[in-house]
Residue frames as qw, qx, qy, qz and C-alpha x, y, z in Angstrom:
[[0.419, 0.175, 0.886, 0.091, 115.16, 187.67, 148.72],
 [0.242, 0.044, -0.527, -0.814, 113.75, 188.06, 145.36],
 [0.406, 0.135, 0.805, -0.412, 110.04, 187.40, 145.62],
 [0.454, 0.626, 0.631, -0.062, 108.50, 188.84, 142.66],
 [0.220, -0.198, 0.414, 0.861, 109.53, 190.43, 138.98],
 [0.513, 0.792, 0.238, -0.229, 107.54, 192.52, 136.56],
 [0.209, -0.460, 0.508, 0.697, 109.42, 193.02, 133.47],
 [0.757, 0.519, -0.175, -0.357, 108.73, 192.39, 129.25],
 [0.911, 0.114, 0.394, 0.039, 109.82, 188.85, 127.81],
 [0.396, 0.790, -0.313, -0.347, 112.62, 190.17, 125.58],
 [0.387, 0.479, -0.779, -0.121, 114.22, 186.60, 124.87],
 [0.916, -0.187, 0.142, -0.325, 113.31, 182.82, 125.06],
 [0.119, 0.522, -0.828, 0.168, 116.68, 181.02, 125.84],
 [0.762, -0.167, -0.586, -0.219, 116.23, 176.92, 126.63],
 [0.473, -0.394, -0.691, 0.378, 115.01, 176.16, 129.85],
 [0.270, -0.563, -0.423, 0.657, 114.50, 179.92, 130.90],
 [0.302, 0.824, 0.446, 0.175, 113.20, 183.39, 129.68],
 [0.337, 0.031, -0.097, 0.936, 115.86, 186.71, 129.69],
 [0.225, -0.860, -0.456, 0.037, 112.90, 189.24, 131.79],
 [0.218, 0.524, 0.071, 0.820, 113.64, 193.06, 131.38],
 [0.413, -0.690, -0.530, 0.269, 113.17, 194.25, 134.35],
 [0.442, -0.860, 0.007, 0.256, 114.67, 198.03, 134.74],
 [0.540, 0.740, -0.381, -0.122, 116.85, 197.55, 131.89],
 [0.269, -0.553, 0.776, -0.140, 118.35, 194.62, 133.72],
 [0.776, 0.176, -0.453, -0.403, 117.75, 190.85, 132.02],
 [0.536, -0.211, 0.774, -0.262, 117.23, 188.14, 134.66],
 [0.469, 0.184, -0.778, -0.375, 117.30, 184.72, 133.06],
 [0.533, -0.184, 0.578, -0.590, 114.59, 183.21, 135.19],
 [0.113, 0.156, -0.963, -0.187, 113.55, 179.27, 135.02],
 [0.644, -0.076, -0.027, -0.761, 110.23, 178.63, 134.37],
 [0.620, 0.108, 0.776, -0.023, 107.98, 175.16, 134.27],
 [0.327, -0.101, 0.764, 0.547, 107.70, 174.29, 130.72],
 [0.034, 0.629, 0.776, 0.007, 104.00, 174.56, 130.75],
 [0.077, -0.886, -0.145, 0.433, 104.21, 178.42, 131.84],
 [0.253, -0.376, 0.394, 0.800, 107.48, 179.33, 129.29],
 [0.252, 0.159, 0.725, 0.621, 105.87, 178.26, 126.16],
 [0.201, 0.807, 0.479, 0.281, 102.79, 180.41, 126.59],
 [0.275, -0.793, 0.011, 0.543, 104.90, 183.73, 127.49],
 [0.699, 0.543, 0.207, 0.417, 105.90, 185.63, 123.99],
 [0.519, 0.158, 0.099, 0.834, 108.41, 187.68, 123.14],
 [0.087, 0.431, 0.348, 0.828, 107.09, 191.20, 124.59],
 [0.503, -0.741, -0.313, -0.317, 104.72, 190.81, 126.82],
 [0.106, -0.466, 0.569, -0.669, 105.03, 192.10, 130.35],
 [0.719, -0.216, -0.658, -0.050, 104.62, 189.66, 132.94],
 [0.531, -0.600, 0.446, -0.400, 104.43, 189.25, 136.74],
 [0.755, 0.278, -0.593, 0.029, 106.21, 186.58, 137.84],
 [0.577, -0.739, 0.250, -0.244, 106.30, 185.42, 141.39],
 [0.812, 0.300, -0.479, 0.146, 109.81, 183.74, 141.96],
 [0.883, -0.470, -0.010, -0.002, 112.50, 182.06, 143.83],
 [0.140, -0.828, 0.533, -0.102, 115.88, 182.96, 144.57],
 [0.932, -0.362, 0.016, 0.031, 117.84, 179.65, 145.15],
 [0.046, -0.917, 0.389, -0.077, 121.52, 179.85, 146.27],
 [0.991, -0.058, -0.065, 0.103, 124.00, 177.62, 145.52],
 [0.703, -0.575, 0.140, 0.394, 127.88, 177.61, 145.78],
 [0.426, -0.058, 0.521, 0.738, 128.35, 177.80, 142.44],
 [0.076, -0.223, -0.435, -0.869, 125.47, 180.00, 141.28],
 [0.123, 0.393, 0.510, -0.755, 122.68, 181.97, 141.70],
 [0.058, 0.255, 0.821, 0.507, 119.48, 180.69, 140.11],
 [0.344, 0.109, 0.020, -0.933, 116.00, 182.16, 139.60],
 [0.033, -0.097, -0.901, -0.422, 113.03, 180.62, 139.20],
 [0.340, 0.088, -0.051, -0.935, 109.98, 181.90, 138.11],
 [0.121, 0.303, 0.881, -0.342, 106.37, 180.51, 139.24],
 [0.217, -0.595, -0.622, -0.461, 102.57, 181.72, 137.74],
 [0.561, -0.697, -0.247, -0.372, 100.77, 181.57, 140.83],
 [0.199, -0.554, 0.645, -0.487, 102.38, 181.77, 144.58],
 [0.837, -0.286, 0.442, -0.148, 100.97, 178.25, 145.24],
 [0.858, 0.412, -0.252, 0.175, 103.06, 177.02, 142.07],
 [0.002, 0.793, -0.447, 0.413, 106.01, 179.02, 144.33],
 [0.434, -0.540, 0.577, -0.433, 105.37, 177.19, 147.27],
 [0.981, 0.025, 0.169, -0.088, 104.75, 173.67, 146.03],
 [0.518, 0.664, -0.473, 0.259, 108.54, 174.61, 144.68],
 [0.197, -0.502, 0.627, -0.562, 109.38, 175.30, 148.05],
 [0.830, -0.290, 0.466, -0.096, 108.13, 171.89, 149.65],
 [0.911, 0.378, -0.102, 0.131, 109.62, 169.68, 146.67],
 [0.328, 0.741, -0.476, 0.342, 113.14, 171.49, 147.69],
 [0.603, -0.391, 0.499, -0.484, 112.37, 169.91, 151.29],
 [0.984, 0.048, 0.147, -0.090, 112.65, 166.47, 149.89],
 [0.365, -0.621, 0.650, 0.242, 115.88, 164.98, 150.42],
 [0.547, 0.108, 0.755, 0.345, 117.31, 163.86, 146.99],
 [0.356, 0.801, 0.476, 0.073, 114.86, 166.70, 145.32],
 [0.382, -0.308, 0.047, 0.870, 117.11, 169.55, 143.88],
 [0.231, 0.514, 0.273, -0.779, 115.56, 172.82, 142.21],
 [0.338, 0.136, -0.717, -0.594, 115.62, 171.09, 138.57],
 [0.125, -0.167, -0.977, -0.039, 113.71, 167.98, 139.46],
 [0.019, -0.487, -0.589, 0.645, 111.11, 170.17, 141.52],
 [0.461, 0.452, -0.253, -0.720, 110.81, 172.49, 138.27],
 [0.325, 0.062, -0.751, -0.571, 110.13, 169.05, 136.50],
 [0.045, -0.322, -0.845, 0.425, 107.65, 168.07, 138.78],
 [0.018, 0.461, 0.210, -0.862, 106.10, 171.29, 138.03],
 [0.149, 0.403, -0.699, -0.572, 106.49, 170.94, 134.51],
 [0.374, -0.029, -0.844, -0.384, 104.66, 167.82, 134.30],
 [0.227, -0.429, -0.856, 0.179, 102.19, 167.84, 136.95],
 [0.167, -0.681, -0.217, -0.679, 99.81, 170.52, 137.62],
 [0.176, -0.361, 0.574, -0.714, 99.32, 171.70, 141.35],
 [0.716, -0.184, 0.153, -0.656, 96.13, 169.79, 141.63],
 [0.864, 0.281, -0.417, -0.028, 96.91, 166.86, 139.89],
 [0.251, 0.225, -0.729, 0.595, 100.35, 166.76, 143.12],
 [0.380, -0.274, 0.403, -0.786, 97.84, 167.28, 145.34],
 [0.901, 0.047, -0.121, -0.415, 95.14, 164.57, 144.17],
 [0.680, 0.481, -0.553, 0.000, 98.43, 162.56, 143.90],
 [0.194, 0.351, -0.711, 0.578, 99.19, 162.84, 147.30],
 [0.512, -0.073, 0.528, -0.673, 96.05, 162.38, 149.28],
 [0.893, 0.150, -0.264, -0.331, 95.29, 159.52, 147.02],
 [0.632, -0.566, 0.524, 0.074, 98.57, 158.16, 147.95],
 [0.788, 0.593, 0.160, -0.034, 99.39, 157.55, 144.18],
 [0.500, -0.546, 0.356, 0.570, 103.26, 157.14, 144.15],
 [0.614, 0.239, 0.527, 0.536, 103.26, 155.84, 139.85],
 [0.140, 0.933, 0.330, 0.014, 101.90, 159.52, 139.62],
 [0.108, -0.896, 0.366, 0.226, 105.45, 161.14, 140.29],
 [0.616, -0.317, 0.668, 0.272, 107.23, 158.02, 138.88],
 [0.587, 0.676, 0.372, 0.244, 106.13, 159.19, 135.47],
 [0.085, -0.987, 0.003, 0.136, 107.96, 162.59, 136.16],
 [0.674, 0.612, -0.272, 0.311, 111.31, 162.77, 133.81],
 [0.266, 0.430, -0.630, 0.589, 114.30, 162.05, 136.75],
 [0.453, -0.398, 0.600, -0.526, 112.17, 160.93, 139.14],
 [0.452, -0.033, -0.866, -0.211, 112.28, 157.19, 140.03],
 [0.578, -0.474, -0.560, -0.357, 110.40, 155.26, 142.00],
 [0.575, -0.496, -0.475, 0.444, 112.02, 156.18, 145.71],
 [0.035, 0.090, 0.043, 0.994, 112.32, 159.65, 144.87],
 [0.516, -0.357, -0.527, -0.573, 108.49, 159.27, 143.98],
 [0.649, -0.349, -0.649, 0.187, 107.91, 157.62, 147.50],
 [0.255, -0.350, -0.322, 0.842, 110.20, 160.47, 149.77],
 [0.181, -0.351, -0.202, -0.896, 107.94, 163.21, 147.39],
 [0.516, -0.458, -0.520, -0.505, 104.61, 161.55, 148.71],
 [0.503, -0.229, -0.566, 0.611, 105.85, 161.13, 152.32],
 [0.320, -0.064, -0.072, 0.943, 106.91, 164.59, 152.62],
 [0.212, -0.387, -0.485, -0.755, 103.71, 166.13, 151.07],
 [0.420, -0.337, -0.808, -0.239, 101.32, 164.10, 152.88],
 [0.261, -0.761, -0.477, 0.354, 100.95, 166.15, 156.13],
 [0.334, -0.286, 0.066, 0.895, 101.93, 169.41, 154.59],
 [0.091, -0.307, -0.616, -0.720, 99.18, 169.78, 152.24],
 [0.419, 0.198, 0.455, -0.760, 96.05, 171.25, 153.48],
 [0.335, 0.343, 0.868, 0.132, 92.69, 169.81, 152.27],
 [0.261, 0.347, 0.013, -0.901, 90.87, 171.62, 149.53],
 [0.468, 0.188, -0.504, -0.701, 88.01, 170.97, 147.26],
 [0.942, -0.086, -0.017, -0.324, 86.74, 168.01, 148.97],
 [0.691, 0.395, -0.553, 0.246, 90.30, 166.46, 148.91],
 [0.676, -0.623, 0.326, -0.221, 91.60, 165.28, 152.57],
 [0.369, 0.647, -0.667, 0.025, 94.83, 163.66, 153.34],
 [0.713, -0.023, -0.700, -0.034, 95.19, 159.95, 153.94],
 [0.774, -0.597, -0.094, -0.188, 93.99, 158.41, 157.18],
 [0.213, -0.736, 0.587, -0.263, 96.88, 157.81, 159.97],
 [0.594, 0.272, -0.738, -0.167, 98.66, 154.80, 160.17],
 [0.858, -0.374, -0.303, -0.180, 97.47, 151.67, 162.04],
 [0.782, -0.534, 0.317, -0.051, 99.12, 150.30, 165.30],
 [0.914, 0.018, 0.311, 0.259, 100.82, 147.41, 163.26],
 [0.625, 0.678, 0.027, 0.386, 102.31, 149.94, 161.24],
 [0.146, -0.886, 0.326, -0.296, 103.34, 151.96, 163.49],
 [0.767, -0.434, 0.461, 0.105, 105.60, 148.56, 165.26],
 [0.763, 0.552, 0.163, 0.295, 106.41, 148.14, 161.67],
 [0.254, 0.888, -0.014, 0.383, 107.88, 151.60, 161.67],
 [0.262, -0.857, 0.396, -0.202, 109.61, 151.47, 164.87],
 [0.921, 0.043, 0.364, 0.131, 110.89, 148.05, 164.07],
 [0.575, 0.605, 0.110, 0.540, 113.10, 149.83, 160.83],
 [0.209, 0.826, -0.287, 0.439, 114.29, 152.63, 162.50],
 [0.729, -0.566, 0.378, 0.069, 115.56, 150.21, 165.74],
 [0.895, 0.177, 0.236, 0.335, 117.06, 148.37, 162.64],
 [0.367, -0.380, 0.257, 0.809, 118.93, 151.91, 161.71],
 [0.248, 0.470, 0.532, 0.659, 116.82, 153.20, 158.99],
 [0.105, 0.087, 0.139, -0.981, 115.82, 157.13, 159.30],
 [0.351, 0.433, 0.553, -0.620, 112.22, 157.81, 160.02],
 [0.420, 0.566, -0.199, -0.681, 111.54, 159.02, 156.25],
 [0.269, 0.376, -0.848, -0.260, 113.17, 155.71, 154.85],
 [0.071, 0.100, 0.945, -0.303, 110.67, 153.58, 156.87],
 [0.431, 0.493, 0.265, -0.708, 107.90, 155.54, 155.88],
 [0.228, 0.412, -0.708, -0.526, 109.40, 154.92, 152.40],
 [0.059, 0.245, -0.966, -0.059, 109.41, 151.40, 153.02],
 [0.278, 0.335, 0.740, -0.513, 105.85, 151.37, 154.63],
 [0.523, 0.499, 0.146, -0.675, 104.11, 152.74, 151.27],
 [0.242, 0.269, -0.885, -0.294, 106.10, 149.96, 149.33],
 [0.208, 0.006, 0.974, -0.087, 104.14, 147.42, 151.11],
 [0.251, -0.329, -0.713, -0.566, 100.91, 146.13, 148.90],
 [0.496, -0.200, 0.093, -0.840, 97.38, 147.64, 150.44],
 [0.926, -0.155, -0.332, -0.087, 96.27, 143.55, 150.38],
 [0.347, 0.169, -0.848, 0.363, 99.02, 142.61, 152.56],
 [0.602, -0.474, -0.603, 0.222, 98.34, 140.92, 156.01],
 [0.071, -0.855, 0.035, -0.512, 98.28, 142.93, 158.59],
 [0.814, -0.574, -0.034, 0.082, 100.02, 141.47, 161.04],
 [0.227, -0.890, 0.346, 0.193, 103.73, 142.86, 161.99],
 [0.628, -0.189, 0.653, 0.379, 106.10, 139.75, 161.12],
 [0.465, 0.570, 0.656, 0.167, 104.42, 140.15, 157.36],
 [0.081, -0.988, -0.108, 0.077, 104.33, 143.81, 157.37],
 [0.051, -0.925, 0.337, 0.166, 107.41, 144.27, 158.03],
 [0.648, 0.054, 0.599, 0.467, 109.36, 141.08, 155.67],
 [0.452, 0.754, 0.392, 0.271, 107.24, 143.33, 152.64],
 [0.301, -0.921, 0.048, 0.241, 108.75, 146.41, 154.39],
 [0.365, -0.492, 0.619, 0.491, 112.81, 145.43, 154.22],
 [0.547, 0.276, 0.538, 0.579, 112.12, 144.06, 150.00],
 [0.283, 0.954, 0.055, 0.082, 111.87, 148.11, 149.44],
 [0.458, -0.838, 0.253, 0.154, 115.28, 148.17, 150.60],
 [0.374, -0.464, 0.656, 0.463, 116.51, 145.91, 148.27],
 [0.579, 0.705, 0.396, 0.102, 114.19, 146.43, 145.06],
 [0.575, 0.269, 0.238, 0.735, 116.09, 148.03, 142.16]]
């Protein structure tokens, strides 16, 4: 597993940089934010990511090791492939995912080019116990009783555990709290556009 390149910047090619490494030019995919300050020349460290597909072997190249690993959970989201995860990247800063997630702020990824609003939903899911707390930041309280009958009410109905979860952050923070209510708001995520 590639984990990490030093090389010089000897070409800026869209979507990715051509990194001299050894006299060998990996074309390595950056976030947009990171390519555009890298010129032509410089030597760089670059902490990256192997990712292996059927039809190709892709690189992609991270700043910091927590940019690396916030790669690595986004890939963990079903529906999230290694483009969308670099645009995530691209347009959100690590903190800014983080704040996003322990706020529980879904419209925050639903701004992200290719991601809609249930994509946006399985990101914040997924995150939400994976993230440690830093800076004063702490991840949303656990969910109530009613939710939880809510939740086990959808997946009796055949929806997967993630899709209920989905369905549970659809429902409005004013609703009632009482199960029947809960969980009508619940099933209209199922059939919103």
């Amino acid at each position: 597993m590639i984990s990490m390149l030093t090389g010089k910047v000897v070409a800026l090619e869209p979507g990715c940089i051509v990194l001299d490494v050894g006299g060998v030019g990996f074309c390595v995919h950056l976030a947009a934010t990171y390519r555009e300050r890298l010129p032509v020349g410089d030597v760089v460290t670059i902490f990256a990511r192997l990712v292996v597909r059927q039809e190709a072997l892709t690189l992609y190249g991270f700043e910091t090791q927590e940019s690396r690993e916030f790669f690595d959970l986004l890939l963990g989201v079903s529906g999230i492939g290694p483009r969308l995860a670099l645009s995530v990247l691209s347009t959100l800063s690590t903190d800014a995912i983080r704040r996003a997630v322990f706020h529980e702020q879904v419209d925050v990824f639903s701004r992200v080019p290719g991601i809609g609003k249930k994509n946006a939903q399985k990101i914040l899911l997924h995150l939400q116990d994976r993230l440690p707390s830093v800076d004063g930041l702490a991840p949303a309280a656990t969910m109530s009783d009613v939710d939880t009958e809510v939740l086990g009410a959808l997946t009796t109905l055949g929806y997967s555990v993630v899709e209920a979860q989905a369905a549970l952050q659809y429902i409005p923070r004013d609703a009632a709290q009482d199960v029947e209510t809960r969980l009508r708001l619940a099933l209209q995520y199922f059939t919103s556009p």
